[in-house]
KEKOL-21587 format. One record per residue: y, z, x of N, C-alpha, C, CB in turn; residue in one letter. Coordinates in steps of 0.02 Angstrom, whole numbers, plus 32768, in hexadecimal, padded with zeros to 4 digits. Last residue first. Glycine has a CB too. Layout:
BEGIN
Y Z X Y Z X Y Z X Y Z X a
...
END
This chain:
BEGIN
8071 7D97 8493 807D 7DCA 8476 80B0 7DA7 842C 80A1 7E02 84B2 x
804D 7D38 8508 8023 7D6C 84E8 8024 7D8E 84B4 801E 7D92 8503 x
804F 7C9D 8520 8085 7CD4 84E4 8054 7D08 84DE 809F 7CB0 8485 x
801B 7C15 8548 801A 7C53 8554 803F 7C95 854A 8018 7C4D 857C x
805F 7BB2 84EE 8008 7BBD 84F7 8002 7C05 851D 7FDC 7B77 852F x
80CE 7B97 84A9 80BE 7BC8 84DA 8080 7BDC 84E5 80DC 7BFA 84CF x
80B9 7B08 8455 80F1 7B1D 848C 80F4 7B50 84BA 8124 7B29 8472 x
805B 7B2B 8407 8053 7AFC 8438 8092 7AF8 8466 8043 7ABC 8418 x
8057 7BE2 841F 805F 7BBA 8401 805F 7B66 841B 808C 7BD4 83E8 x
801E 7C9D 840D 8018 7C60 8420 802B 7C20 83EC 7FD7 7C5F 8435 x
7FE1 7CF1 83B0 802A 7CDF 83B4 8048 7CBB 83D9 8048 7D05 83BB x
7F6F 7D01 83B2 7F7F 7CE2 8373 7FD0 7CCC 8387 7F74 7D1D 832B x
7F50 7D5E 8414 7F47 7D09 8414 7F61 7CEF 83E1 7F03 7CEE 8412 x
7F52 7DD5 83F2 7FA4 7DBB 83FD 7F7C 7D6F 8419 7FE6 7DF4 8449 x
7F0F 7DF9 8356 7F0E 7DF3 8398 7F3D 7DE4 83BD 7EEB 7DD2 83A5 x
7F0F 7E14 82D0 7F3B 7E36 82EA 7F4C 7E2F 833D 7F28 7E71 82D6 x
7EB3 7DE1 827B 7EF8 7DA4 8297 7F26 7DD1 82C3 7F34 7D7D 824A x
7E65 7E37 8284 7E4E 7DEE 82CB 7E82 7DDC 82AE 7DFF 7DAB 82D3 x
7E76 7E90 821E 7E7C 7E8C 825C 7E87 7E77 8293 7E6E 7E92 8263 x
7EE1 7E77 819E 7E97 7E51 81AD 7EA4 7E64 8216 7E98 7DD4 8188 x
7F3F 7E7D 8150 7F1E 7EAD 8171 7EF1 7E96 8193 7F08 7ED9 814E x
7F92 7E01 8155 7FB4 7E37 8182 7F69 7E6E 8194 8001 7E66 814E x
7F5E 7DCD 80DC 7F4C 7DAB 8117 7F62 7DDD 8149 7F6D 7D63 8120 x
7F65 7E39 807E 7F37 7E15 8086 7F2C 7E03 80C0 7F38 7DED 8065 x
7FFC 7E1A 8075 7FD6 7E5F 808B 7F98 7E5F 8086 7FE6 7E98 806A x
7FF5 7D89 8054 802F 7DAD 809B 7FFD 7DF7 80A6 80A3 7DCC 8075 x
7FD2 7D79 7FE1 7FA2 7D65 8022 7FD5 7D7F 8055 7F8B 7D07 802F x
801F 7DC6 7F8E 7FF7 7DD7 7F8B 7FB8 7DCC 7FCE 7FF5 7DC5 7F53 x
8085 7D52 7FA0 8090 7DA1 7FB3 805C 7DCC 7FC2 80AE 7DC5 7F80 x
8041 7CE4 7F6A 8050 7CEB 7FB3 8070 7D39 7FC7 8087 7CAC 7FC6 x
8055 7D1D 7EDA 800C 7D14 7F00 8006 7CF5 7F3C 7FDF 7CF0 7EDC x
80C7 7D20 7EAA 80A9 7D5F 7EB7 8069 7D5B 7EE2 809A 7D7F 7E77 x
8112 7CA1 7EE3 8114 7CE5 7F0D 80EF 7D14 7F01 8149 7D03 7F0C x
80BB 7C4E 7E93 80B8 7C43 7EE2 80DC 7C7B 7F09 80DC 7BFC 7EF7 x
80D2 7C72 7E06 807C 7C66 7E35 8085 7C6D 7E81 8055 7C0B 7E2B x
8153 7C4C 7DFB 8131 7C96 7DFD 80F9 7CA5 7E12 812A 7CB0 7DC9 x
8161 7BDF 7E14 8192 7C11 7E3D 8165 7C53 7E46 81E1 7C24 7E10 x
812A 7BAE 7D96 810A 7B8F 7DDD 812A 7BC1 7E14 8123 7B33 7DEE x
8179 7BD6 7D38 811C 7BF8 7D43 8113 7BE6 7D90 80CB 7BC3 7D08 x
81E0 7B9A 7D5B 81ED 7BE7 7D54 81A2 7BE6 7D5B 8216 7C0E 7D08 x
81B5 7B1D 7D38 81D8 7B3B 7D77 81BA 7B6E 7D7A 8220 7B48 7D7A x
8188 7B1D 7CA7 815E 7B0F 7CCB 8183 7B25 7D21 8149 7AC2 7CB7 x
8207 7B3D 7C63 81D0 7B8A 7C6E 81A2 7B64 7C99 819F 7BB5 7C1B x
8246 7AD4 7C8B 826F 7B11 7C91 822A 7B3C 7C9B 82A8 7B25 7C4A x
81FA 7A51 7C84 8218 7A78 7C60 822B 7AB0 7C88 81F5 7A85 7C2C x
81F0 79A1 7CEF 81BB 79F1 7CDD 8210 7A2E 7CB3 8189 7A2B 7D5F x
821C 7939 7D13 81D8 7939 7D18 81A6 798B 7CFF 81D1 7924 7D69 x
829F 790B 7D03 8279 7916 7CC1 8230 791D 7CE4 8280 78D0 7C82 x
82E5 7924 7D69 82C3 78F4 7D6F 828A 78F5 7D26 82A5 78F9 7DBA x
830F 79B3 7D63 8343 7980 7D6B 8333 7943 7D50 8353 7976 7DAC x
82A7 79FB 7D71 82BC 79F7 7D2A 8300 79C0 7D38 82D0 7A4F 7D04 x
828D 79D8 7DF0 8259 79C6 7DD5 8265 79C5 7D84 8224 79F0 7DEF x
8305 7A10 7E2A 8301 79D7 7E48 82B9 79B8 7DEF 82E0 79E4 7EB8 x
82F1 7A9E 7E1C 831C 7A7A 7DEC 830C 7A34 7DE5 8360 7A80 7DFE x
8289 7ABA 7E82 827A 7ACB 7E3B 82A1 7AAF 7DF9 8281 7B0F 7E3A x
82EA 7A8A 7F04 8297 7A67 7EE7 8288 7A62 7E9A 8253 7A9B 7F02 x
8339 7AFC 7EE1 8356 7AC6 7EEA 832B 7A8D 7ECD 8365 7AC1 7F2E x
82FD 7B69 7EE5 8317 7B51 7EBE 831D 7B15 7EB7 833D 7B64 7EBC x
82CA 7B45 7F80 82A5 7B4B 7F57 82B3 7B56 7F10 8289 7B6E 7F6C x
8344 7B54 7FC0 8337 7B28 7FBC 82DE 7B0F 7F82 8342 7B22 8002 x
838A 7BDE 7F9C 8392 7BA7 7F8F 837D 7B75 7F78 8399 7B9E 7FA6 x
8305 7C18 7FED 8305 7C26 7F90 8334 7BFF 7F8E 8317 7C75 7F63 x
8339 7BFF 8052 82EA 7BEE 804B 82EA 7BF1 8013 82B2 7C16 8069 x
83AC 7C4C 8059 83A1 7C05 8071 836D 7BF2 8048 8390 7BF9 80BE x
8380 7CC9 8068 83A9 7CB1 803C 83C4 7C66 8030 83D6 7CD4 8047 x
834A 7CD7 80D5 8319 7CD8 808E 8329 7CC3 8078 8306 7CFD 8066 x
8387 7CEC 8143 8377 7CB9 8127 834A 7C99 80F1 836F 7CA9 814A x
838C 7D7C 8161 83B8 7D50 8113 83C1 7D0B 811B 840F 7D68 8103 x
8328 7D8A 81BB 831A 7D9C 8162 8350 7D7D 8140 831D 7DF5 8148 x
8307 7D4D 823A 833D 7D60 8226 8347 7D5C 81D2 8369 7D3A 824D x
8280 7D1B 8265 829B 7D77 8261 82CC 7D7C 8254 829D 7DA7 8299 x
81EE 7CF4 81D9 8257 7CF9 81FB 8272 7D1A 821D 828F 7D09 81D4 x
8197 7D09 8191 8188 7D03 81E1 81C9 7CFD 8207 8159 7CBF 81F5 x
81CA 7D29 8107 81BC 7D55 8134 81B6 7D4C 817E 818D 7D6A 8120 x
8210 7C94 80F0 8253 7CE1 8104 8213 7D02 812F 827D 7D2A 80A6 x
81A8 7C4F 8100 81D1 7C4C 8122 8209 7C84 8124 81E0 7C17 8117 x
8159 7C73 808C 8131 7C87 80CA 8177 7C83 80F9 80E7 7C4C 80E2 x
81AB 7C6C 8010 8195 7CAF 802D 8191 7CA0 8076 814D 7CCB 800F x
81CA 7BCC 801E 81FF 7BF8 803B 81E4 7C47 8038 8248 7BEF 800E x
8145 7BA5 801E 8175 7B97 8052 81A4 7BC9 8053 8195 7B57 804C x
8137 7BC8 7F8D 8105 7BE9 7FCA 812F 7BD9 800B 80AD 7BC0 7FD0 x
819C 7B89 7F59 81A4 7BB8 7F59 8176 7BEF 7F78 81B0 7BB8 7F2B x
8172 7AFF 7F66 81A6 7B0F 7F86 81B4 7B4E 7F81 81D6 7AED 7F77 x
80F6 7AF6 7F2C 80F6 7AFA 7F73 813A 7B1A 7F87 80E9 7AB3 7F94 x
8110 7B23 7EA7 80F2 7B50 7ECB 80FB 7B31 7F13 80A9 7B5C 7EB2 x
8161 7AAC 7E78 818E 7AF3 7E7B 8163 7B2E 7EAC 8198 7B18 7E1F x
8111 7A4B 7E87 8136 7A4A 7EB7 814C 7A85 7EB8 8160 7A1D 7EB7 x
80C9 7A82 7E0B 80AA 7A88 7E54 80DA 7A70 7EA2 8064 7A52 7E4E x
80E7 7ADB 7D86 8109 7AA0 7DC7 80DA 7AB7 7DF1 8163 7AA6 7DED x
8065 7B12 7D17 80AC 7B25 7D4B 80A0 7AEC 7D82 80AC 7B84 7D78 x
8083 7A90 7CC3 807B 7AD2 7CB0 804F 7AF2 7CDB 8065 7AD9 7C70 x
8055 79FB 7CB0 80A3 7A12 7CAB 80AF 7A5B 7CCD 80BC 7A18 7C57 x
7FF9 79A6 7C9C 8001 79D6 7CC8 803C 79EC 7CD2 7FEB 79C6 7CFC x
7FE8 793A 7C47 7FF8 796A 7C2C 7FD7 79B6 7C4C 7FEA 7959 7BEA x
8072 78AE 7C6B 801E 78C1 7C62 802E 791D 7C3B 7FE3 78C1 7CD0 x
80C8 7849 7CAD 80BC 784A 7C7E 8069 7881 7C55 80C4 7805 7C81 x
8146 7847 7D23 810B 785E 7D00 80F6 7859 7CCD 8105 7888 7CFD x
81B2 77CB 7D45 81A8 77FB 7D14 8157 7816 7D12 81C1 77D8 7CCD x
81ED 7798 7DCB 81B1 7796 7DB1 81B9 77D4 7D8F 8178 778E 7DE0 x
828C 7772 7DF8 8271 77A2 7DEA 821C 778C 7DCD 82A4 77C5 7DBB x
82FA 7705 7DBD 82C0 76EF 7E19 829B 773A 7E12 8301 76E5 7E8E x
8374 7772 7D87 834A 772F 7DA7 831A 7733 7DDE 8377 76FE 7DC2 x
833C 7805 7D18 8362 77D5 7D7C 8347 77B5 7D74 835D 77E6 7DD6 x
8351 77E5 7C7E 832C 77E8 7CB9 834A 77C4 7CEC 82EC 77D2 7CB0 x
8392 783C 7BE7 83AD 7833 7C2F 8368 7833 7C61 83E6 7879 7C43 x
836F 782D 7B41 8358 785C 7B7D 836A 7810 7BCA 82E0 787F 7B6B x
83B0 783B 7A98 83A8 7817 7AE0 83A0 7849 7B23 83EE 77E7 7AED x
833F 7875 7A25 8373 789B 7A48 8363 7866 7A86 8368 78F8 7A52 x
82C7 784F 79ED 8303 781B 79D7 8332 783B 7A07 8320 781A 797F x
8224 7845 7A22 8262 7878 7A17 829C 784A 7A05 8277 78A9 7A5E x
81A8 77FB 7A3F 81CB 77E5 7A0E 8214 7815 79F7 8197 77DD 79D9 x
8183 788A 7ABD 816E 7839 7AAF 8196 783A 7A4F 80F2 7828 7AB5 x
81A7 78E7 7B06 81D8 78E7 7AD2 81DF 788C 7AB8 8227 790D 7AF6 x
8135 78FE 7B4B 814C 793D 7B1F 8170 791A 7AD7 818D 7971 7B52 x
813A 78A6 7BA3 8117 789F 7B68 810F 78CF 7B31 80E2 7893 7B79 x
819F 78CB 7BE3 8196 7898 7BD5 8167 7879 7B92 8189 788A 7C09 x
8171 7953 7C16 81AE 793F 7BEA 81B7 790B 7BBB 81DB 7933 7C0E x
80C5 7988 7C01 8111 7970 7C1F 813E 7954 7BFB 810F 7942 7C51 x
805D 79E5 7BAC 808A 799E 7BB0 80D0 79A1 7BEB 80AF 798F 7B55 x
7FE4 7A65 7BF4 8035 7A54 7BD6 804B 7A17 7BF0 8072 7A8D 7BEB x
7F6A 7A87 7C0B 7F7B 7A48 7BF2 7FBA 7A2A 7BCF 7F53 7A40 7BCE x
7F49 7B17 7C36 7F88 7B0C 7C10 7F89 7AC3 7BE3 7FC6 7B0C 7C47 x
7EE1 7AF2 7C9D 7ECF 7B0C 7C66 7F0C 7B07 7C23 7EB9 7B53 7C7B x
7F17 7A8F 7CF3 7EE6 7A7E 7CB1 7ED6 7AAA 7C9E 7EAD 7A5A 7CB2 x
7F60 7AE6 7D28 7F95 7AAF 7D11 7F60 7A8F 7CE3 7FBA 7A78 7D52 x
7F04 7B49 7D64 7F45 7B68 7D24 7F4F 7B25 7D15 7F9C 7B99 7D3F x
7EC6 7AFD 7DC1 7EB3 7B08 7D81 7EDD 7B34 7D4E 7E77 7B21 7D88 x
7F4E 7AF5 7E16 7F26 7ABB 7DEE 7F08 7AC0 7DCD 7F06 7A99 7E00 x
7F70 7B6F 7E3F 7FA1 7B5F 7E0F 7F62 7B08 7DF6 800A 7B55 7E3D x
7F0A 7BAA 7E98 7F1F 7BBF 7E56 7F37 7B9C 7E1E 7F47 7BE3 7E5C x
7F0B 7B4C 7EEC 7ECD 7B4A 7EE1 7EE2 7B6E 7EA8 7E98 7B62 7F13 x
7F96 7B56 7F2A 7F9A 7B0E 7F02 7F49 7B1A 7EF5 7FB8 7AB8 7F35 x
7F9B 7BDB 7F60 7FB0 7BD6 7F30 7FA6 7B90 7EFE 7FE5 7BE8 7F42 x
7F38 7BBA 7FE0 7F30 7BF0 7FA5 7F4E 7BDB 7F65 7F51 7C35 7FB7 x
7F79 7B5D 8020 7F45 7B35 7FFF 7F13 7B79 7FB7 7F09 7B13 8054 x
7FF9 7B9E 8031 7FF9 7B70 8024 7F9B 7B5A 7FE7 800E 7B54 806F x
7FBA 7C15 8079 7FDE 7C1F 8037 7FE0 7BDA 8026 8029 7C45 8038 x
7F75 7BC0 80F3 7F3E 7BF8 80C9 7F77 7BF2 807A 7F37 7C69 80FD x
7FE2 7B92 8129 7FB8 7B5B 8113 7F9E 7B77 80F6 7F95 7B34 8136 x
802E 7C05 814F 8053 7BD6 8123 800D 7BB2 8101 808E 7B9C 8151 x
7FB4 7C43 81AC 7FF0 7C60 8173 8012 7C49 814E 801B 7C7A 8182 x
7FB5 7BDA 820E 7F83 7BF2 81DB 7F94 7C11 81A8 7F59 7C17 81EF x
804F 7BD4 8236 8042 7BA8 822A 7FFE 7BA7 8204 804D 7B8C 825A x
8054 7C5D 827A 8081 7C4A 822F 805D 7C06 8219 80E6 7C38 823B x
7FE9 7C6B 82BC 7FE4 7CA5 8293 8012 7C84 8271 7FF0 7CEF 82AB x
801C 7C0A 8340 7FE4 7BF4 8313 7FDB 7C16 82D2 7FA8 7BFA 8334 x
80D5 7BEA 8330 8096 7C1C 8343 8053 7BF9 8310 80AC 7C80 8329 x
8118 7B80 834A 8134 7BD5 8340 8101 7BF2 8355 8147 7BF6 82F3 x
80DA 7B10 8344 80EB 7B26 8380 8123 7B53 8383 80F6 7AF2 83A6 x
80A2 7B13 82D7 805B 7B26 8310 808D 7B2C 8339 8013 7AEA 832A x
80F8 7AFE 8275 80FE 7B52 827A 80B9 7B44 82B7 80EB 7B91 8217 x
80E1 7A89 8272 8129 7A80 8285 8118 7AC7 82A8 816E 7A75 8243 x
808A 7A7E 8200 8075 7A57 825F 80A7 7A70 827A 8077 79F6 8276 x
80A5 7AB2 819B 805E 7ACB 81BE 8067 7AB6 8203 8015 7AA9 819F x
810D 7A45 8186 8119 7A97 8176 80EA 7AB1 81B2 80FA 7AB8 811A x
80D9 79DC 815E 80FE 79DF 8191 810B 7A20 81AB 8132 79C2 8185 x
8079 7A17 80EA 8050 79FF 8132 808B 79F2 816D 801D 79AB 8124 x
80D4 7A0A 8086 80BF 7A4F 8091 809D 7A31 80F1 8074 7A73 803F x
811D 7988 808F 8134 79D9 80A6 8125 7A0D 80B5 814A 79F3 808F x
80C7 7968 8046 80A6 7955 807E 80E5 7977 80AA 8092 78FD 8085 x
80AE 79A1 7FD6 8062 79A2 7FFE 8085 7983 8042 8015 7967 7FD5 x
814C 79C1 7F96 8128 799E 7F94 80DD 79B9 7FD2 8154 795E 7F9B x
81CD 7A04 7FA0 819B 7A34 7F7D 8159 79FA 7F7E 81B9 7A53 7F24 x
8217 79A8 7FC1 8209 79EB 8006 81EC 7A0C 7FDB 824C 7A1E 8032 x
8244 794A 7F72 81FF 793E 7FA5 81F7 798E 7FD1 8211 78EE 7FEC x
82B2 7970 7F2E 826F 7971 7F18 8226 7984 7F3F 826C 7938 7F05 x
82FF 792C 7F79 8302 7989 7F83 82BC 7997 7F5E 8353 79BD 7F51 x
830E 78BF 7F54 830B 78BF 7F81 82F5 7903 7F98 8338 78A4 7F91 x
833C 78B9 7ECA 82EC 78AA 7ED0 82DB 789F 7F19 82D4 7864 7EA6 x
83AF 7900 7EE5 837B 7928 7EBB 832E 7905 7EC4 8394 7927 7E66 x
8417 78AE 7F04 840A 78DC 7F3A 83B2 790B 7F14 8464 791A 7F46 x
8415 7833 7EC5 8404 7826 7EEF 83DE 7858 7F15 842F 780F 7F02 x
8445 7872 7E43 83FD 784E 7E39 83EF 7832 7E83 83FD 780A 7DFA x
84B4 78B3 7E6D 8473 78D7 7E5E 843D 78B8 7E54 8475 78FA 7E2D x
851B 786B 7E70 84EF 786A 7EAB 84AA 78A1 7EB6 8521 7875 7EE3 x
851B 7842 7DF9 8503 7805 7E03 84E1 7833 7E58 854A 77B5 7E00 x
84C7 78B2 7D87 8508 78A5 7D9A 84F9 7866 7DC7 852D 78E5 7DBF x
84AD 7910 7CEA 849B 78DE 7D24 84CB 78D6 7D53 848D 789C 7D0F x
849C 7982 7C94 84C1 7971 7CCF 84BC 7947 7CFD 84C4 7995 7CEA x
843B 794A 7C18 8486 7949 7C1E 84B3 7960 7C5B 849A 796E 7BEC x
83D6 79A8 7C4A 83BE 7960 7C3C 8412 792C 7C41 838F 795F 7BDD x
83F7 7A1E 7C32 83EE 7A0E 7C79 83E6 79BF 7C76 83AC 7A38 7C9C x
83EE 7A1C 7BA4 8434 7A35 7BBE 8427 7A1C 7C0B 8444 7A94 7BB4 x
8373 79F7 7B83 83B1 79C1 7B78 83F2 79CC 7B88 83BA 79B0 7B38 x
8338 7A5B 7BA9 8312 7A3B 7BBE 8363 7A04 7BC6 82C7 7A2F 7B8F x
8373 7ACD 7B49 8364 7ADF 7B9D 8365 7A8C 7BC1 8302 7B0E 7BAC x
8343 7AA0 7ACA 8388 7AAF 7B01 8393 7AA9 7B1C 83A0 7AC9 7B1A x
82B7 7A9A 7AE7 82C8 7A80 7ADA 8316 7A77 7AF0 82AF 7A86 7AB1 x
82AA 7B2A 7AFE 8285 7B1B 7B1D 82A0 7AC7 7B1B 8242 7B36 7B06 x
832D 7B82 7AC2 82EE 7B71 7AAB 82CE 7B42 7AF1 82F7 7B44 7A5C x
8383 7C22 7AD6 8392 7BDB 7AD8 8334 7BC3 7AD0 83C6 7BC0 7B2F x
8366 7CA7 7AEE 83A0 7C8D 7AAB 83A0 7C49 7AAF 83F8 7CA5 7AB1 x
8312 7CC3 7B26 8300 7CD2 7B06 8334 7CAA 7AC5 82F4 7D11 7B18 x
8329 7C7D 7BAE 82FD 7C5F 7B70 82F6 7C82 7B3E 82BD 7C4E 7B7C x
837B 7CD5 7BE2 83A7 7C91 7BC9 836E 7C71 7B9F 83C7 7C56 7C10 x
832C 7D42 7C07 8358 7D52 7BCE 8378 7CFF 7BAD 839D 7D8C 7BEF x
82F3 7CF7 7C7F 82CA 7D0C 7C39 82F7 7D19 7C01 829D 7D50 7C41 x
833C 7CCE 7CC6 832A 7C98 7CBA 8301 7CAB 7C67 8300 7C7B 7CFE x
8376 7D52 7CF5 839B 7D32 7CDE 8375 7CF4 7CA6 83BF 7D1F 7D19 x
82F8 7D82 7D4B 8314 7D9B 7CFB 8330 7D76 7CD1 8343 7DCA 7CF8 x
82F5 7D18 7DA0 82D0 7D17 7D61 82E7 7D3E 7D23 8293 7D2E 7D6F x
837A 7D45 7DD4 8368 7CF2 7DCD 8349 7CF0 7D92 8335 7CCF 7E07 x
833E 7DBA 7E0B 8380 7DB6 7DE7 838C 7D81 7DC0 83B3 7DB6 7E10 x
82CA 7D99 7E55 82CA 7DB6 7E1E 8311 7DAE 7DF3 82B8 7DF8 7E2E x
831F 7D48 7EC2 82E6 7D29 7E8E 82E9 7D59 7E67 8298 7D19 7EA4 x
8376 7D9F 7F02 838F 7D7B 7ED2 8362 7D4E 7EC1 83C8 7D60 7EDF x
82F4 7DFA 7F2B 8329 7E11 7F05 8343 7DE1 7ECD 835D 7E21 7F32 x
82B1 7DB2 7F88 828C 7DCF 7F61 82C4 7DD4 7F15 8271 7E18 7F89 x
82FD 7D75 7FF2 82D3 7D50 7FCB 82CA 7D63 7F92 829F 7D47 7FE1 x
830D 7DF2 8035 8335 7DAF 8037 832B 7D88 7FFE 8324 7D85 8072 x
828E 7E40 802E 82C8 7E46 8011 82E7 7E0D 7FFA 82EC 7E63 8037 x
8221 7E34 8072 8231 7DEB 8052 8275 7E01 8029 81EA 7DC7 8018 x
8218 7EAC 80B6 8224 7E6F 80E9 8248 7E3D 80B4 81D5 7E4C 8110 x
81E1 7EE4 804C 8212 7F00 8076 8243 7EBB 808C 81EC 7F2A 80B9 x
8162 7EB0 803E 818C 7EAB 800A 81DC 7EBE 8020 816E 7ED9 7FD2 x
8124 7ED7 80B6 812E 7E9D 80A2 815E 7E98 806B 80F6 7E84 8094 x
8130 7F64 80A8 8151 7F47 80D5 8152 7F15 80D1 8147 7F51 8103 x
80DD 7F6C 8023 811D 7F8A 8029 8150 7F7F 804A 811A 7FB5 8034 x
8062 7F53 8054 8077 7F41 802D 80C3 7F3B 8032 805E 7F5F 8006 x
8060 7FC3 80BB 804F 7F7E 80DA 8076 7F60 80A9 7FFD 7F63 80E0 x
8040 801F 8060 8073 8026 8095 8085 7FD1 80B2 8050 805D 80D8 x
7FC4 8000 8029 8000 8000 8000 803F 8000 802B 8000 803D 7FD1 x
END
């Protein structure tokens, strides 16, 4: 539990103004509909938002996550298993949540709707009914846990939840997923990379100082 505690410690940065975020995100559904929600974000387009959003997109994408994994071998081998373990932890959760939910996406959510709906150009609309929780929202938000904690300078958390907003909007920007599908996908990937943080921390043999070795300091004892 101590262990616990210090991890949770650490993710402050991070920790705080996400919860604040969510509260927020919960009281605003309670008065606004799912629907609302959907045509109020659907209505801010803007011209350099359809450039900068399906571009910001991609850092919650598979192959961010693998730039991620290779980049951290020459921090240390211990961040770079540590990212790839939460990573392939959390996207083994969230895929059978996304068929068990079988929640429609937008697109086909709001097949024959008469309300005109706004799509970025040159965008590929989804069309299916894995809606229900983002899976971009989980990588980018396993990214930004694992990255504040292995940080040593903690208020760069505050960054990392940025930019992992940022992803989570990017995907209701792009009509590809609703407001509560984010928010679930946010929520899968910190409680259950938090959970592998004190998990992975206790485990003895990562405690070795080989682990901290990296292809840049092959010999880093410590």
């Amino acid at each position: 539990m101590q262990r616990l505690t210090a991890n949770t410690r650490q993710l402050y940065p991070f920790l705080i103004p996400y919860i604040i975020l969510l509260i927020s995100i919960l009281v605003a559904r309670v008065f606004y509909t799912k629907e609302d929600i959907y045509f109020f974000i659907n209505g801010l387009h803007f011209p350099a938002g359809d450039v900068f959003f399906p571009f910001m997109t991609e850092f919650g994408s598979s192959i961010s996550a693998v730039v991620a994994c290779l980049l951290l071998l020459f921090v240390s081998y211990r961040s770079s298993v540590l990212m790839a373990s939460s990573l392939i932890l959390t996207t083994l959760i969230n895929v059978p949540l996304k068929n068990l939910f079988n929640a429609p996406r937008p697109s086909l959510y709001f097949a024959g709707h008469t309300h005109p709906i706004y799509y970025v150009p040159d965008v590929q609309v989804l069309s299916n009914n894995l809606s229900f929780p983002s899976g971009h929202t989980v990588c980018a938000f396993t990214l930004a846990v694992v990255l504040t904690y292995i940080t040593p300078r903690k208020a760069f958390g505050y960054l990392y939840l940025v930019l992992a907003i940022l992803v989570a909007y990017s995907r209701m920007y792009m009509s590809q997923h609703f407001l509560e599908d984010v928010t679930a996908g946010s929520i899968v990937a910190t409680v259950v990379t938090l959970i592998w943080l004190y998990w992975f921390d206790s485990r003895p043999f990562l405690s070795d100082p080989r682990w901290n070795r990296s292809l840049s300091r092959k010999k880093n004892a410590a």
